[in-house]
Phi, psi and omega in degrees: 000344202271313165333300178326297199244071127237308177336272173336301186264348175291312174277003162302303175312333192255008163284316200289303179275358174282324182291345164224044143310139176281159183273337190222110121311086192275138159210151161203168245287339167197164187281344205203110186221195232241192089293112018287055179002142176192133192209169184239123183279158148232115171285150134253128180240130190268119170299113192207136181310325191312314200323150153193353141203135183266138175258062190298131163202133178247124204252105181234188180292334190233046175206153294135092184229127155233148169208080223263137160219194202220137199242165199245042184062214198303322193288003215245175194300163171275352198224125166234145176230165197211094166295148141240133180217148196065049156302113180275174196301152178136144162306128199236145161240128197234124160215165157288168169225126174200129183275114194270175155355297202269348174117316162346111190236165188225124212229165170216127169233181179210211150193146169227196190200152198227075232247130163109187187050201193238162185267101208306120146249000000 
């Protein structure tokens, strides 16, 4: 009996968490560089038919990067990366985005800093 009901909540636990997985995942390659900066965004995108565009984009006050494709449902990869390189000094918001079938959207950020040097106009 005992079996029974630990059985019972390990898969309730291993239900509960697959429902609240995120579907989108950001990470990237440091927290902290140098100037002229260079890092790697990593999206983790969880496979799912719904899926239909992912949006990398890292943001400082005086820089701008996006980067949209379009994805293939359950088939398409779980990990997309996004270089950045010469990143000038400034606070960075890095985040994914991801847009499903129906419209829906789902987002993941992070930040990182980008320290020294002089700053690109």
């Amino acid at each position: 009996m005992r079996y029974a009901i630990l059985s019972i909540f390990l898969l309730i636990g291993a239900l509960s968490a697959d429902a609240n997985e995120s579907a989108v995942a950001v990470k990237v390659s440091a927290a902290f560089a140098q100037a002229p900066g260079n890092v790697v965004v990593k999206a983790i995108v969880v496979p799912d038919e719904r899926n239909q565009l992912l949006t990398i984009s890292a943001e400082s006050v005086d820089y701008l990067r996006r980067s949209t494709m379009q994805l293939a449902g359950k088939d398409e990869a779980r990990v997309h990366e996004l270089s950045l390189v010469s990143l000038p000094e400034g606070d960075y918001v890095v985040s994914a985005q991801l847009v499903g079938r129906d419209g829906t959207r789902q987002r993941a950020e992070t930040t990182f800093r980008v320290f020294g040097g002089t700053k690109r106009r």
